[in-house]
N, C-alpha and C positions, 0 to 999 in steps of 0.2 A: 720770195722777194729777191729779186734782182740784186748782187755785190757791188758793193758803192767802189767804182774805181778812182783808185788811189796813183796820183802821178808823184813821184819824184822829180822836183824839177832841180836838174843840171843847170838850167842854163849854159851861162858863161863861166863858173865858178870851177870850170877846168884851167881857166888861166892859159888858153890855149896849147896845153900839153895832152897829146893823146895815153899817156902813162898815166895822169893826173885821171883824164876822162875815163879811163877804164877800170881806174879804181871804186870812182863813183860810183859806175854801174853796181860791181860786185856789191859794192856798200846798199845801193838803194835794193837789190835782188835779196839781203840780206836781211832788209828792214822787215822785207812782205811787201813792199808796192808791187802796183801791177806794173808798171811802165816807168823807165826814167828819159826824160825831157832834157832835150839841148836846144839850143837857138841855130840856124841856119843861115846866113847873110852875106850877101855881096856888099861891103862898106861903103865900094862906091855907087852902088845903088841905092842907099838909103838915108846919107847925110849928105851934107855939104862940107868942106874943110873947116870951113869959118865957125861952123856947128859946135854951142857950148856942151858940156854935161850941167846934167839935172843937180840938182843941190845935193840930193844925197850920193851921185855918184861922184862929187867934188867933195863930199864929207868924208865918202867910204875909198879913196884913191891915192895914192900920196903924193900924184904929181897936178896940182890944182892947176896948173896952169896950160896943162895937157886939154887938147879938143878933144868932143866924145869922136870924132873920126879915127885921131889919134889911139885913142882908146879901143877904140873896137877894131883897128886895125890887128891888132897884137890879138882878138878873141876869133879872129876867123875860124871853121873848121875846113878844111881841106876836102874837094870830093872821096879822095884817100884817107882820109881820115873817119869822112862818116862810113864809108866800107869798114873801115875797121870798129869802130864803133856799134855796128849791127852786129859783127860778128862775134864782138863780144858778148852783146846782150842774149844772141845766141845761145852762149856758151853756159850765162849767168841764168838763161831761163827768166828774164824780161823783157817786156817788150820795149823796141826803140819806137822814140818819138822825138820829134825835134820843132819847131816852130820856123815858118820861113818867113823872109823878112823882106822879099821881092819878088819879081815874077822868074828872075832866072834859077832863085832857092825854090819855087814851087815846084819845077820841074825836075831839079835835082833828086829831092826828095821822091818827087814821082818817079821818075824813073830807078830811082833806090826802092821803088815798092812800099813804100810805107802805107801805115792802114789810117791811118787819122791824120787829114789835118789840124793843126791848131791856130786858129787866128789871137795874134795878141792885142791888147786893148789899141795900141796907137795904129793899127791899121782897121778899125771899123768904120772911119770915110773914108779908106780911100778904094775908091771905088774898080778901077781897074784891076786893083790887087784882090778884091772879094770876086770880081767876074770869072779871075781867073782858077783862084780856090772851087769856085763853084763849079766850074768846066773839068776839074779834076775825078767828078762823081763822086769823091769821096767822103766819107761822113764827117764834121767838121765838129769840134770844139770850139768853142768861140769866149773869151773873156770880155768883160763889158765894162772895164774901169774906164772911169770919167765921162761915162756915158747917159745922157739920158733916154727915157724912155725910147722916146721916137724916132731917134740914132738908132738905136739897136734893132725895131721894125723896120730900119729901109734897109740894115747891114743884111737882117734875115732877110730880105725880098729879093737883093741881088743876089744875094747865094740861091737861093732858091727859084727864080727865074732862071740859072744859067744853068741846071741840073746838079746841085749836092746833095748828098749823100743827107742823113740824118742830120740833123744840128741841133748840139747840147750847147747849153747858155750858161754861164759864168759868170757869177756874181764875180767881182773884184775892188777892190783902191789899190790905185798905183805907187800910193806914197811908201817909200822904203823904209822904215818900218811902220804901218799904219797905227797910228793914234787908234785906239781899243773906239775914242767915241764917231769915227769917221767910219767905222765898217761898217756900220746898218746893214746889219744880216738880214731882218725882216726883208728889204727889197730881193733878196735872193729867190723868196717866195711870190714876188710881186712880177718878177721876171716868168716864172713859170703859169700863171692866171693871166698874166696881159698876151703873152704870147703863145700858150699852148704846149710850149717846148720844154724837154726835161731840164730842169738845173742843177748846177751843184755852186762851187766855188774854191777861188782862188786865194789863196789866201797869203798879205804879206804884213802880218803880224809878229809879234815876238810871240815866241811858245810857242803850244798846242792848243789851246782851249777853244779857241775861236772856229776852226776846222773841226772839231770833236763836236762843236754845237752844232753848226755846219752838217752835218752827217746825223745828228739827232734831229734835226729838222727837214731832211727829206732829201740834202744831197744826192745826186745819184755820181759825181763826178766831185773828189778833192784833188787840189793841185796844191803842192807847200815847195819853196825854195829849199836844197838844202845842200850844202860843202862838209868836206872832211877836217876843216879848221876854221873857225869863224874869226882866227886871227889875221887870216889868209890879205894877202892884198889884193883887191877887185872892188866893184862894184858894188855886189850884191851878199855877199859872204857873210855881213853884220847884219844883215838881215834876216840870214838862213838858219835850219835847224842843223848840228851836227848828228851824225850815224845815229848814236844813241836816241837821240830827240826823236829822230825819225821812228826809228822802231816805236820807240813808246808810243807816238802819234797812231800809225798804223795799227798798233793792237789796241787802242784804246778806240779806235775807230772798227774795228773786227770785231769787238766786244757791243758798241754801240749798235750796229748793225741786225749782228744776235739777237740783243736788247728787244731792238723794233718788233722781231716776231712778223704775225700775219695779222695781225689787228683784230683775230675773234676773241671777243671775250669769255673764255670760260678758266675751270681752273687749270694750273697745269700741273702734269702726273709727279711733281717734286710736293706739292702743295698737296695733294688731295689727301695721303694722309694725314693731316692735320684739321680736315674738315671736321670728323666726330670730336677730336678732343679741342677745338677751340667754340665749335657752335651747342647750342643748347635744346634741350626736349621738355618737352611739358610734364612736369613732376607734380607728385600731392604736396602741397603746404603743407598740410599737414593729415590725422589719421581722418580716411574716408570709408564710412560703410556701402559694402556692398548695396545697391539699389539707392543709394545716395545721389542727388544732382550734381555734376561738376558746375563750378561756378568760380565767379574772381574771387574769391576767400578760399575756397581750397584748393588752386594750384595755383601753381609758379612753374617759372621755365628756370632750369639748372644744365649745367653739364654733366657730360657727355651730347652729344647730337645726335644718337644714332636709335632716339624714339622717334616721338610724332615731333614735328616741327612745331616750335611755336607761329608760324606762319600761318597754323590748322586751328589758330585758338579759338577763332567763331564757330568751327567743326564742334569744338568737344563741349566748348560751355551752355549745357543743359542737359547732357546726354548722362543717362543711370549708368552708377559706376557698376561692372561685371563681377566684382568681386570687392572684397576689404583691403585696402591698401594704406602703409604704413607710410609718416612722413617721409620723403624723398623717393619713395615706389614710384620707377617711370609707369607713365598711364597706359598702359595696352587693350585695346577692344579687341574681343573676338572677332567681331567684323566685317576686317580686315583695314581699319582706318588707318592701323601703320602703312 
Protein backbone atom coordinates (compact mmCIF):
# COMPACT_ATOMS: atom_id res chain seq x y z
CA UNK A 1 0.00 0.00 0.00
CA UNK A 2 1.00 3.14 -1.25
CA UNK A 3 1.86 6.12 2.03
CA UNK A 4 -0.79 8.51 2.23
CA UNK A 5 1.01 11.97 1.56
CA UNK A 6 0.81 14.34 4.18
CA UNK A 7 1.05 18.17 3.28
CA UNK A 8 1.82 20.78 5.79
CA UNK A 9 0.30 23.53 4.63
CA UNK A 10 2.19 27.12 5.24
CA UNK A 11 0.43 28.86 3.42
CA UNK A 12 0.48 32.54 4.37
CA UNK A 13 0.85 31.97 8.15
CA UNK A 14 4.55 33.15 7.62
CA UNK A 15 3.20 36.66 7.97
CA UNK A 16 5.62 37.37 5.28
CA UNK A 17 8.81 36.80 7.30
CA UNK A 18 11.20 34.45 5.75
CA UNK A 19 12.62 33.66 9.63
CA UNK A 20 9.08 33.01 10.44
CA UNK A 21 8.95 30.69 7.13
CA UNK A 22 11.74 28.65 8.02
CA UNK A 23 10.78 27.93 11.22
CA UNK A 24 7.68 26.38 9.89
CA UNK A 25 9.51 24.21 7.77
CA UNK A 26 11.71 22.79 10.56
CA UNK A 27 8.49 22.53 12.57
CA UNK A 28 6.40 20.67 9.77
CA UNK A 29 9.93 18.29 8.99
CA UNK A 30 9.49 17.66 12.69
CA UNK A 31 5.92 16.59 12.58
CA UNK A 32 6.61 13.70 9.89
CA UNK A 33 4.92 15.47 6.88
CA UNK A 34 6.05 14.71 3.70
CA UNK A 35 6.01 18.30 2.13
CA UNK A 36 5.27 21.73 3.68
CA UNK A 37 3.05 24.08 1.38
CA UNK A 38 3.20 28.03 0.83
CA UNK A 39 1.22 30.14 -1.50
CA UNK A 40 2.90 31.93 -4.44
CA UNK A 41 1.34 35.27 -5.98
CA UNK A 42 1.68 38.26 -7.77
CA UNK A 43 -1.22 40.51 -5.82
CA UNK A 44 -1.43 42.46 -8.72
CA UNK A 45 -2.34 39.66 -10.75
CA UNK A 46 -5.00 38.28 -8.85
CA UNK A 47 -7.25 41.09 -7.12
CA UNK A 48 -8.26 44.22 -7.82
CA UNK A 49 -7.65 47.13 -5.07
CA UNK A 50 -11.28 47.66 -4.46
CA UNK A 51 -11.32 43.68 -3.74
CA UNK A 52 -13.05 42.90 -0.11
CA UNK A 53 -11.70 39.92 2.26
CA UNK A 54 -13.86 37.02 2.85
CA UNK A 55 -15.68 37.14 6.44
CA UNK A 56 -13.34 34.97 8.06
CA UNK A 57 -10.34 36.78 6.91
CA UNK A 58 -12.18 40.07 8.27
CA UNK A 59 -12.80 37.91 11.44
CA UNK A 60 -9.30 36.43 11.65
CA UNK A 61 -7.45 40.24 10.73
CA UNK A 62 -7.35 43.19 12.99
CA UNK A 63 -7.53 45.78 10.41
CA UNK A 64 -11.31 45.20 9.04
CA UNK A 65 -11.21 47.87 7.08
CA UNK A 66 -8.10 46.72 5.17
CA UNK A 67 -8.69 45.37 1.33
CA UNK A 68 -7.82 41.59 0.76
CA UNK A 69 -5.14 43.36 -1.80
CA UNK A 70 -4.05 45.15 1.07
CA UNK A 71 -3.59 42.23 2.80
CA UNK A 72 -1.94 39.97 0.73
CA UNK A 73 0.33 42.73 -0.31
CA UNK A 74 2.22 42.40 3.12
CA UNK A 75 2.10 37.93 2.34
CA UNK A 76 4.01 38.21 -0.91
CA UNK A 77 7.14 35.69 -1.03
CA UNK A 78 9.97 37.15 -2.79
CA UNK A 79 11.69 35.03 -5.84
CA UNK A 80 14.61 35.22 -3.19
CA UNK A 81 12.71 34.24 -0.77
CA UNK A 82 11.28 31.07 -2.26
CA UNK A 83 15.22 30.20 -3.03
CA UNK A 84 15.67 30.36 0.34
CA UNK A 85 12.80 28.51 1.35
CA UNK A 86 13.80 25.29 -0.94
CA UNK A 87 16.80 25.44 0.59
CA UNK A 88 15.79 25.13 3.58
CA UNK A 89 13.43 22.45 3.19
CA UNK A 90 16.65 20.93 1.82
CA UNK A 91 18.33 21.11 4.85
CA UNK A 92 15.00 19.97 6.87
CA UNK A 93 14.59 16.92 4.67
CA UNK A 94 11.08 17.98 3.18
CA UNK A 95 9.78 18.57 0.33
CA UNK A 96 8.85 22.27 -0.80
CA UNK A 97 5.55 22.96 -2.33
CA UNK A 98 3.90 26.18 -2.82
CA UNK A 99 0.58 26.71 -4.64
CA UNK A 100 0.68 29.49 -7.60
CA UNK A 101 -1.79 31.92 -7.82
CA UNK A 102 -1.20 33.35 -11.60
CA UNK A 103 0.47 32.51 -14.65
CA UNK A 104 3.65 34.49 -13.87
CA UNK A 105 3.76 32.40 -10.07
CA UNK A 106 3.47 29.20 -12.43
CA UNK A 107 6.50 29.85 -13.94
CA UNK A 108 8.30 30.91 -11.18
CA UNK A 109 7.82 27.86 -9.53
CA UNK A 110 8.73 26.13 -12.76
CA UNK A 111 11.67 27.44 -13.18
CA UNK A 112 12.43 26.80 -9.30
CA UNK A 113 11.95 23.05 -10.31
CA UNK A 114 9.27 22.25 -8.13
CA UNK A 115 7.70 18.70 -8.50
CA UNK A 116 3.85 19.21 -8.00
CA UNK A 117 1.65 21.58 -8.98
CA UNK A 118 -1.01 22.51 -6.71
CA UNK A 119 -4.19 24.20 -8.01
CA UNK A 120 -6.43 25.75 -5.20
CA UNK A 121 -10.06 25.70 -5.20
CA UNK A 122 -10.70 29.37 -6.51
CA UNK A 123 -8.81 28.80 -9.51
CA UNK A 124 -10.87 25.66 -11.00
CA UNK A 125 -12.63 28.08 -13.84
CA UNK A 126 -10.43 29.87 -14.58
CA UNK A 127 -9.44 28.48 -17.37
CA UNK A 128 -6.14 30.03 -18.69
CA UNK A 129 -4.73 29.49 -15.53
CA UNK A 130 -5.44 25.41 -15.67
CA UNK A 131 -3.92 25.57 -19.62
CA UNK A 132 -1.27 26.80 -18.19
CA UNK A 133 -0.68 24.24 -15.17
CA UNK A 134 -1.30 21.67 -17.58
CA UNK A 135 1.43 22.80 -20.17
CA UNK A 136 3.87 22.48 -17.24
CA UNK A 137 3.60 18.40 -17.55
CA UNK A 138 3.79 18.38 -14.25
CA UNK A 139 1.64 16.17 -11.85
CA UNK A 140 -0.99 18.31 -10.30
CA UNK A 141 -2.98 18.28 -7.12
CA UNK A 142 -5.99 19.82 -7.40
CA UNK A 143 -8.58 20.89 -4.46
CA UNK A 144 -12.18 21.12 -5.33
CA UNK A 145 -13.90 23.44 -2.63
CA UNK A 146 -17.17 24.82 -3.74
CA UNK A 147 -17.12 22.90 -6.66
CA UNK A 148 -19.56 20.93 -8.17
CA UNK A 149 -19.32 17.75 -9.93
CA UNK A 150 -19.04 18.96 -13.46
CA UNK A 151 -16.68 21.94 -12.64
CA UNK A 152 -14.40 19.61 -11.55
CA UNK A 153 -14.76 17.22 -15.14
CA UNK A 154 -14.10 20.25 -17.34
CA UNK A 155 -11.12 21.57 -14.67
CA UNK A 156 -9.68 17.80 -15.17
CA UNK A 157 -10.20 17.97 -19.26
CA UNK A 158 -8.29 21.25 -19.46
CA UNK A 159 -5.40 19.87 -17.58
CA UNK A 160 -5.43 17.17 -19.33
CA UNK A 161 -5.87 18.20 -22.88
CA UNK A 162 -2.83 20.57 -22.55
CA UNK A 163 -0.36 17.63 -21.25
CA UNK A 164 -0.42 17.18 -17.18
CA UNK A 165 1.32 15.13 -15.44
CA UNK A 166 -0.95 12.85 -13.01
CA UNK A 167 -3.87 14.50 -11.15
CA UNK A 168 -4.81 13.81 -7.63
CA UNK A 169 -8.52 15.33 -6.56
CA UNK A 170 -9.14 16.97 -3.30
CA UNK A 171 -12.04 16.93 -1.51
CA UNK A 172 -12.22 20.47 0.26
CA UNK A 173 -14.74 23.41 1.96
CA UNK A 174 -13.32 26.54 1.91
CA UNK A 175 -15.09 27.88 4.85
CA UNK A 176 -12.39 28.79 7.64
CA UNK A 177 -13.04 26.82 9.87
CA UNK A 178 -15.54 24.26 8.31
CA UNK A 179 -18.74 23.52 10.17
CA UNK A 180 -18.07 19.63 11.12
CA UNK A 181 -21.77 19.40 9.15
CA UNK A 182 -20.56 21.10 5.66
CA UNK A 183 -17.58 18.54 5.06
CA UNK A 184 -19.33 15.68 3.65
CA UNK A 185 -16.48 13.44 3.37
CA UNK A 186 -18.41 10.75 1.65
CA UNK A 187 -18.10 13.08 -1.59
CA UNK A 188 -14.35 12.73 -1.30
CA UNK A 189 -15.21 9.03 -2.41
CA UNK A 190 -17.75 10.27 -4.98
CA UNK A 191 -14.94 12.31 -6.55
CA UNK A 192 -12.72 9.20 -7.00
CA UNK A 193 -15.76 6.87 -8.94
CA UNK A 194 -17.06 9.75 -10.96
CA UNK A 195 -13.65 10.60 -12.20
CA UNK A 196 -11.32 7.63 -12.05
CA UNK A 197 -8.73 9.78 -10.21
CA UNK A 198 -6.88 9.13 -6.78
CA UNK A 199 -8.31 11.38 -3.99
CA UNK A 200 -7.62 12.42 -0.69
CA UNK A 201 -8.36 15.75 1.04
CA UNK A 202 -8.06 18.95 2.24
CA UNK A 203 -9.02 19.84 5.21
CA UNK A 204 -10.09 23.27 7.05
CA UNK A 205 -11.73 21.98 10.20
CA UNK A 206 -10.79 22.61 13.82
CA UNK A 207 -8.69 19.50 15.09
CA UNK A 208 -7.61 16.23 13.66
CA UNK A 209 -10.50 13.90 13.40
CA UNK A 210 -11.84 14.77 10.09
CA UNK A 211 -8.28 14.26 8.15
CA UNK A 212 -7.66 10.89 10.45
CA UNK A 213 -11.07 9.79 8.80
CA UNK A 214 -10.00 11.07 5.67
CA UNK A 215 -7.06 8.74 5.62
CA UNK A 216 -9.22 5.70 6.94
CA UNK A 217 -11.35 6.10 4.10
CA UNK A 218 -8.96 5.88 1.22
CA UNK A 219 -7.15 9.24 1.07
CA UNK A 220 -4.16 8.95 -0.71
CA UNK A 221 -3.30 12.78 -0.32
CA UNK A 222 -4.03 14.93 3.39
CA UNK A 223 -3.45 18.68 3.28
CA UNK A 224 -4.26 20.43 6.98
CA UNK A 225 -3.27 24.35 7.60
CA UNK A 226 -0.93 24.76 10.31
CA UNK A 227 1.19 28.05 12.21
CA UNK A 228 3.53 28.03 15.06
CA UNK A 229 0.82 30.34 17.29
CA UNK A 230 -2.77 30.26 16.51
CA UNK A 231 -2.74 33.64 18.31
CA UNK A 232 -0.75 34.81 15.53
CA UNK A 233 -2.31 37.80 13.43
CA UNK A 234 -3.29 36.63 9.83
CA UNK A 235 -5.83 35.21 8.07
CA UNK A 236 -5.63 31.71 8.43
CA UNK A 237 -3.79 31.09 11.85
CA UNK A 238 -7.34 30.44 13.84
CA UNK A 239 -7.96 28.07 11.72
CA UNK A 240 -4.73 26.03 11.68
CA UNK A 241 -3.31 23.30 13.82
CA UNK A 242 -0.09 24.33 16.06
CA UNK A 243 3.32 21.97 15.74
CA UNK A 244 2.00 19.69 18.44
CA UNK A 245 -1.55 19.24 16.71
CA UNK A 246 0.38 18.55 13.74
CA UNK A 247 2.50 15.83 14.85
CA UNK A 248 -0.21 14.12 16.64
CA UNK A 249 -2.27 14.41 13.19
CA UNK A 250 0.47 12.83 11.18
CA UNK A 251 1.12 9.85 13.56
CA UNK A 252 -2.25 9.16 13.98
CA UNK A 253 -2.61 9.22 10.28
CA UNK A 254 0.86 6.73 10.14
CA UNK A 255 -0.82 4.59 12.50
CA UNK A 256 -4.28 4.65 10.33
CA UNK A 257 -2.32 3.73 7.28
CA UNK A 258 -0.59 0.72 9.25
CA UNK A 259 -4.17 -0.04 10.28
CA UNK A 260 -5.44 -0.39 6.61
CA UNK A 261 -2.94 -3.40 5.88
CA UNK A 262 -3.35 -5.19 2.51
CA UNK A 263 -7.02 -6.02 2.73
CA UNK A 264 -6.29 -10.25 2.90
CA UNK A 265 -8.13 -11.57 5.35
CA UNK A 266 -6.36 -14.11 7.24
CA UNK A 267 -5.03 -14.13 10.78
CA UNK A 268 -2.12 -12.16 11.64
CA UNK A 269 1.22 -13.80 13.22
CA UNK A 270 0.30 -11.38 16.69
CA UNK A 271 -3.18 -13.25 16.82
CA UNK A 272 -2.46 -16.81 15.83
CA UNK A 273 -1.27 -17.68 18.97
CA UNK A 274 -4.44 -17.27 20.52
CA UNK A 275 -6.16 -19.51 18.02
CA UNK A 276 -5.95 -22.94 20.16
CA UNK A 277 -6.64 -21.17 23.36
CA UNK A 278 -9.73 -19.20 22.31
CA UNK A 279 -11.36 -21.78 19.54
CA UNK A 280 -12.93 -25.09 20.63
CA UNK A 281 -12.61 -29.05 19.78
CA UNK A 282 -14.94 -31.64 19.88
CA UNK A 283 -14.91 -33.42 23.46
CA UNK A 284 -17.02 -36.45 25.10
CA UNK A 285 -19.98 -35.10 27.02
CA UNK A 286 -19.71 -37.31 28.73
CA UNK A 287 -18.02 -41.28 29.43
CA UNK A 288 -18.06 -43.14 25.92
CA UNK A 289 -17.35 -46.88 25.32
CA UNK A 290 -15.07 -47.96 23.07
CA UNK A 291 -17.15 -49.10 19.71
CA UNK A 292 -19.82 -46.65 21.11
CA UNK A 293 -21.72 -44.25 18.26
CA UNK A 294 -20.64 -40.64 18.67
CA UNK A 295 -23.81 -38.68 18.62
CA UNK A 296 -25.43 -35.19 19.74
CA UNK A 297 -25.64 -36.62 23.42
CA UNK A 298 -22.31 -37.52 23.86
CA UNK A 299 -20.16 -34.61 22.61
CA UNK A 300 -19.81 -31.19 23.00
CA UNK A 301 -17.11 -28.80 21.63
CA UNK A 302 -14.90 -27.33 24.60
CA UNK A 303 -11.62 -25.54 24.73
CA UNK A 304 -8.72 -25.81 23.70
CA UNK A 305 -8.90 -25.81 19.59
CA UNK A 306 -6.02 -27.71 18.81
CA UNK A 307 -8.31 -31.22 18.25
CA UNK A 308 -10.94 -31.94 15.54
CA UNK A 309 -12.77 -28.73 14.74
CA UNK A 310 -16.13 -28.52 15.59
CA UNK A 311 -16.65 -27.34 11.91
CA UNK A 312 -15.89 -31.63 11.40
CA UNK A 313 -19.26 -32.26 13.55
CA UNK A 314 -21.12 -34.11 10.63
CA UNK A 315 -17.62 -36.02 10.12
CA UNK A 316 -17.71 -37.62 13.45
CA UNK A 317 -21.37 -38.02 14.51
CA UNK A 318 -22.07 -41.76 13.76
CA UNK A 319 -18.65 -42.95 13.64
CA UNK A 320 -17.50 -45.96 16.46
CA UNK A 321 -15.67 -44.47 19.13
CA UNK A 322 -11.70 -46.25 18.91
CA UNK A 323 -11.24 -46.51 22.38
CA UNK A 324 -13.03 -45.51 25.95
CA UNK A 325 -13.07 -41.94 26.58
CA UNK A 326 -13.54 -40.15 29.82
CA UNK A 327 -15.86 -36.88 30.06
CA UNK A 328 -13.95 -34.07 28.55
CA UNK A 329 -11.35 -36.60 26.43
CA UNK A 330 -10.68 -34.54 23.14
CA UNK A 331 -11.94 -37.26 20.29
CA UNK A 332 -8.97 -38.53 18.45
CA UNK A 333 -9.40 -41.22 15.40
CA UNK A 334 -6.73 -43.31 14.32
CA UNK A 335 -7.62 -42.30 10.89
CA UNK A 336 -6.25 -39.64 10.68
CA UNK A 337 -9.45 -37.29 10.96
CA UNK A 338 -7.44 -34.96 13.11
Amino acid sequence: MSKIFVIAEAGVNHNGSPELAAKMIEAAAQAGADAVKFQTFKTDCIVRKDAQKAAYQKRNTSDRQESQYEMLKKLELTEEMHQELIRSCEEQGIMFLSTPFDTDSIKLLTDCGIAVMKIPSGEITNYPYLREIGRTGRPVIMSTGMCDMGEVKAAVRVLQENGSGAITLLHCNTEYPTPMQDVNLRAMRALGEETGLPVGYSDHTLGIEVPIAAAAMGAVVIEKHFTLDRNMAGPDHKASLEPGELRAMVQAIRNIETALGDGIKRPSPSELKNRDVARRSIVAKKAIHQGELFTEDNLTAKRPGNGISPMRWNEVIGLAADRDYEQDDMIVRPDGLL
